[in-house]
BAFI-3210 file (N, C-alpha, C; in Angstrom, 3 decimals, decimal comma, padded with zeros to 6 digits):
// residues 115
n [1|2|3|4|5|6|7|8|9|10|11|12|13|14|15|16|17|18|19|20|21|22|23|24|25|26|27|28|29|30|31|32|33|34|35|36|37|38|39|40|41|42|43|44|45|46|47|48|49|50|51|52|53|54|55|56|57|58|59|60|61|62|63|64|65|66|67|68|69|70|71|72|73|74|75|76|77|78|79|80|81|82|83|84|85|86|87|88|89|90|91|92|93|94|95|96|97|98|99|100|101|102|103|104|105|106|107|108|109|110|111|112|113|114|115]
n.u [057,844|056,271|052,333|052,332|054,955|055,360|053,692|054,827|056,941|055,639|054,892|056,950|057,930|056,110|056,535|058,862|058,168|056,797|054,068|051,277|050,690|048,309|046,824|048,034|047,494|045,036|042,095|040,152|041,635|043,827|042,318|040,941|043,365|043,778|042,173|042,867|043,192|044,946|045,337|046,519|048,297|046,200|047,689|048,513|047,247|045,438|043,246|040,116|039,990|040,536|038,034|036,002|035,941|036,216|034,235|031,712|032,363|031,578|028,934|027,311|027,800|027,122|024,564|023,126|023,272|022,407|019,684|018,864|019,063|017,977|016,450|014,200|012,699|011,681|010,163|011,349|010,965|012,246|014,103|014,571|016,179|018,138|019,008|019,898|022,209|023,751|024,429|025,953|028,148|029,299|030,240|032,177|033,617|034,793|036,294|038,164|039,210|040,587|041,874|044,142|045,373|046,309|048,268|049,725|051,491|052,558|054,926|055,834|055,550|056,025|054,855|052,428|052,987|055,252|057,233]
n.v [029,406|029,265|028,885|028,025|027,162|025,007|023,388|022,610|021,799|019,437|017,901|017,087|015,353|013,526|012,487|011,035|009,242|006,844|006,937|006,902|009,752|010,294|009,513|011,185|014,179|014,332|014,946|016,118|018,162|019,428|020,889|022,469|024,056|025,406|027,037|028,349|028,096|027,195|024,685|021,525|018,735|015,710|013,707|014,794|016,538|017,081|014,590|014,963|017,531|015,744|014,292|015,544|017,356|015,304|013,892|015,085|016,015|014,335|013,265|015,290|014,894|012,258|011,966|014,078|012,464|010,331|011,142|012,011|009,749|007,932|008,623|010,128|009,248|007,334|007,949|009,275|010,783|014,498|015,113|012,390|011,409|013,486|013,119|010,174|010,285|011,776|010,022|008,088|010,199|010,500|008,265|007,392|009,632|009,149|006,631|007,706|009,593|008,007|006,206|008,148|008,754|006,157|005,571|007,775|007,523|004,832|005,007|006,844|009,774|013,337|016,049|017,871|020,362|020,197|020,902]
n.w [142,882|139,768|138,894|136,340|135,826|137,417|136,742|134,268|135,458|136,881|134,345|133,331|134,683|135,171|132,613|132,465|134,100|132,883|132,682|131,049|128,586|127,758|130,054|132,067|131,133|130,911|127,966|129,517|131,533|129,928|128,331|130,234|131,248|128,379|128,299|130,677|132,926|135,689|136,892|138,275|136,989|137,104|138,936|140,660|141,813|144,645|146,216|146,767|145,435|142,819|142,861|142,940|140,570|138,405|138,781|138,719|135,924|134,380|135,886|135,114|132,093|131,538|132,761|130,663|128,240|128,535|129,657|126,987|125,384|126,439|129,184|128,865|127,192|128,333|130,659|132,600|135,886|136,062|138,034|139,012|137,717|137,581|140,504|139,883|138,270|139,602|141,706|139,748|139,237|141,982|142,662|139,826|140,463|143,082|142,412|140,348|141,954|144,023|141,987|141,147|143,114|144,207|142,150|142,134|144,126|143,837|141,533|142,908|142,679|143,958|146,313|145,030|145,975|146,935|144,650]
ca.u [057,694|054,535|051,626|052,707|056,246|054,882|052,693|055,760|058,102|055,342|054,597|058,486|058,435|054,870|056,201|059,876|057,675|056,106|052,458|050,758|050,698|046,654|046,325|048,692|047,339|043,263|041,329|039,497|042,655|044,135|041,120|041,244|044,319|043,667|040,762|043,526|042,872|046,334|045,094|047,670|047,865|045,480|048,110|049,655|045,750|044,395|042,179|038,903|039,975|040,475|036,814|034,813|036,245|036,136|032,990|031,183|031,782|030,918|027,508|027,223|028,124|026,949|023,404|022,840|023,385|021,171|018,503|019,065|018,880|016,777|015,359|013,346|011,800|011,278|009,328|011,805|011,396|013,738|014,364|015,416|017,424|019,116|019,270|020,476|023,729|024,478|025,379|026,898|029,033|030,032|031,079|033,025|034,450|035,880|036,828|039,281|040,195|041,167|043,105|045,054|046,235|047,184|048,813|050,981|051,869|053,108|055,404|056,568|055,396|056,210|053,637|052,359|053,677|056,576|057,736]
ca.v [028,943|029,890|027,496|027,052|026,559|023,592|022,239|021,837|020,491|018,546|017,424|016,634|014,009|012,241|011,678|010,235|007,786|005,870|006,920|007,364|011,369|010,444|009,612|012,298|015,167|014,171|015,806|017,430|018,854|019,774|022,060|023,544|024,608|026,195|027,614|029,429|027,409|026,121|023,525|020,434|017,293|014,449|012,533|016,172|016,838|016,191|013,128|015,349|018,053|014,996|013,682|016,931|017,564|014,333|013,177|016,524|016,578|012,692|012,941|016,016|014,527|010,905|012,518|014,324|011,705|009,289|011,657|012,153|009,008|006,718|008,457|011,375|008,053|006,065|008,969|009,379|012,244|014,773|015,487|011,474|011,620|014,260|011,428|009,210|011,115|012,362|008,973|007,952|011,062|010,443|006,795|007,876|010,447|008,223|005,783|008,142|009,912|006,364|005,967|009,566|008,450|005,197|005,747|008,630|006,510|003,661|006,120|007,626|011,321|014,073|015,944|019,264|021,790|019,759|021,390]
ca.w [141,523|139,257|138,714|135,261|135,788|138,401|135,670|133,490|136,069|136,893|133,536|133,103|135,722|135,034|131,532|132,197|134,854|132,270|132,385|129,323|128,674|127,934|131,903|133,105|130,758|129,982|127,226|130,342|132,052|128,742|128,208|131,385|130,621|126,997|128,991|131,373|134,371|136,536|137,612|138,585|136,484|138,243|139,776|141,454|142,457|146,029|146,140|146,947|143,920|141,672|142,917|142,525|139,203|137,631|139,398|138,575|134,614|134,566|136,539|134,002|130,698|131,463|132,727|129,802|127,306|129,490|129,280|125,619|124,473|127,121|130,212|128,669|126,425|129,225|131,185|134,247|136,194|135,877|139,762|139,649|136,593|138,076|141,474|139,232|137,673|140,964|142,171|139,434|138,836|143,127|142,301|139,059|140,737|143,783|141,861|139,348|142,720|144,400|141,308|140,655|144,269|143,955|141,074|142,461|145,448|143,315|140,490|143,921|142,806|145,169|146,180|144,325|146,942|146,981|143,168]
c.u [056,250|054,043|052,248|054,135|056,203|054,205|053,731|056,636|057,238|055,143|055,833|058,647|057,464|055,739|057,857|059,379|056,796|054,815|052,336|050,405|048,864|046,227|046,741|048,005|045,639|042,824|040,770|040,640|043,146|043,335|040,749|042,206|044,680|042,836|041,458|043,306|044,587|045,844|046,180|047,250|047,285|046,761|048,774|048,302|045,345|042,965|040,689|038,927|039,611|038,837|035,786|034,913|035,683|034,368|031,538|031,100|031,082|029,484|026,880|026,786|026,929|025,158|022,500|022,806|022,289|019,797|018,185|018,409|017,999|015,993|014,407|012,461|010,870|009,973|009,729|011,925|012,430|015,041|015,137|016,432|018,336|020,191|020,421|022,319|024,687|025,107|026,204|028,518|030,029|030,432|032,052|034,303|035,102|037,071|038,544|039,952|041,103|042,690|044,459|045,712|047,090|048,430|050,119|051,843|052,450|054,542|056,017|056,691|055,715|054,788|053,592|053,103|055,245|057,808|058,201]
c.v [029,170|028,485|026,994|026,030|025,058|023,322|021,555|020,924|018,782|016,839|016,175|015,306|012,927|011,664|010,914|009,261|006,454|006,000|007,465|008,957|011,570|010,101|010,505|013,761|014,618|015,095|017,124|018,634|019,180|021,212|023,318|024,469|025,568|026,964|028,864|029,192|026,808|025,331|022,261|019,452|016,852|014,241|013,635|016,467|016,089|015,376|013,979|016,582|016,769|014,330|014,412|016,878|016,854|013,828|014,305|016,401|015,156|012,725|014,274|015,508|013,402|010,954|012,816|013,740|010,468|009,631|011,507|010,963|008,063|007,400|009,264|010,313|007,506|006,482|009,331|010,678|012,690|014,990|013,517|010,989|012,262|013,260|010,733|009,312|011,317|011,031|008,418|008,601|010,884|009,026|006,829|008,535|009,636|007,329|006,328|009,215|008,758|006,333|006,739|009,046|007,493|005,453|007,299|008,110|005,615|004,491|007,004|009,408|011,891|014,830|018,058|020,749|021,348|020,370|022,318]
c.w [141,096|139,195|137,328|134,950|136,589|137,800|135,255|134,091|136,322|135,685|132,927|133,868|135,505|133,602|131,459|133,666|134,416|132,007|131,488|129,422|128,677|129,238|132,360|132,260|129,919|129,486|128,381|131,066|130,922|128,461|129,228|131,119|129,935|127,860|129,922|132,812|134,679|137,034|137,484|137,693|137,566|139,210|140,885|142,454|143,753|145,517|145,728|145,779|142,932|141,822|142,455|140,930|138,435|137,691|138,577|137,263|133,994|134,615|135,322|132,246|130,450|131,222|131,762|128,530|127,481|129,343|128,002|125,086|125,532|128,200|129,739|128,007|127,214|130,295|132,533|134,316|136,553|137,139|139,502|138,882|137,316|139,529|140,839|138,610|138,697|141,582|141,146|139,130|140,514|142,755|141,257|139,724|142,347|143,206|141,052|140,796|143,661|143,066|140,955|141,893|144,577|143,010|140,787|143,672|144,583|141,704|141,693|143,640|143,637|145,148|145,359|144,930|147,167|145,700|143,723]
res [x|x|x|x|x|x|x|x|x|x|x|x|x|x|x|x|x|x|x|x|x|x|x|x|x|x|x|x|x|x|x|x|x|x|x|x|x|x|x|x|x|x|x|x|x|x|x|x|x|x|x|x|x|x|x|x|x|x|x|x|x|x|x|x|x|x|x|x|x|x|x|x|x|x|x|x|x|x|x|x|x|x|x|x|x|x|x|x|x|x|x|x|x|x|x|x|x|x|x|x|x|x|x|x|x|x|x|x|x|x|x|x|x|x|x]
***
């Protein structure tokens, strides 16, 4: 079966399990997507995909807005800014891989290779 055809089946099953289509299909995965990326819904995604990913545009996004509006003010260097993102973007990104897991474990998903 193709990746896309295992998106859709996948997609087919997250959304007659009750989860909101905005957890099973996020703006960021969405975009991927349009973008031409197969990549698996979250909850289909191995733990350590869903951590990189998530964790990664987080410590990214979060970083750059941080800078933006308070650390570049404040006079933090940029080496610990950078520090700084990096752990939060690895705590983010546990956290939403912790949950893509739980949360396919409990909804009794199968697993992506399983499609």
């Amino acid at each position: 079966m193709s990746v896309s055809r295992k998106r859709e089946a996948a997609l087919a099953i997250l959304e007659s399990s009750g989860i909101r289509r905005s957890n099973y299909a996020p703006p960021l995965v969405r975009f991927l997507w349009k973008m031409g990326f197969d990549v698996p819904p979250p909850h289909f995604g191995g733990f350590f995909a869903n951590v990189l990913l998530t964790g990664t545009v987080f410590a990214i996004a979060w970083g750059l807005v941080m800078w933006a509006a308070l650390w570049s003010r404040q006079g933090l260097a940029p080496f610990d800014a950078l520090i700084i993102a990096s752990c939060a973007g690895v705590l983010f990104g546990l956290s939403m891989g912790a949950y893509y897991a739980y949360s396919g474990r409990k909804h009794q998903l199968p697993r992506w290779t399983e499609l």
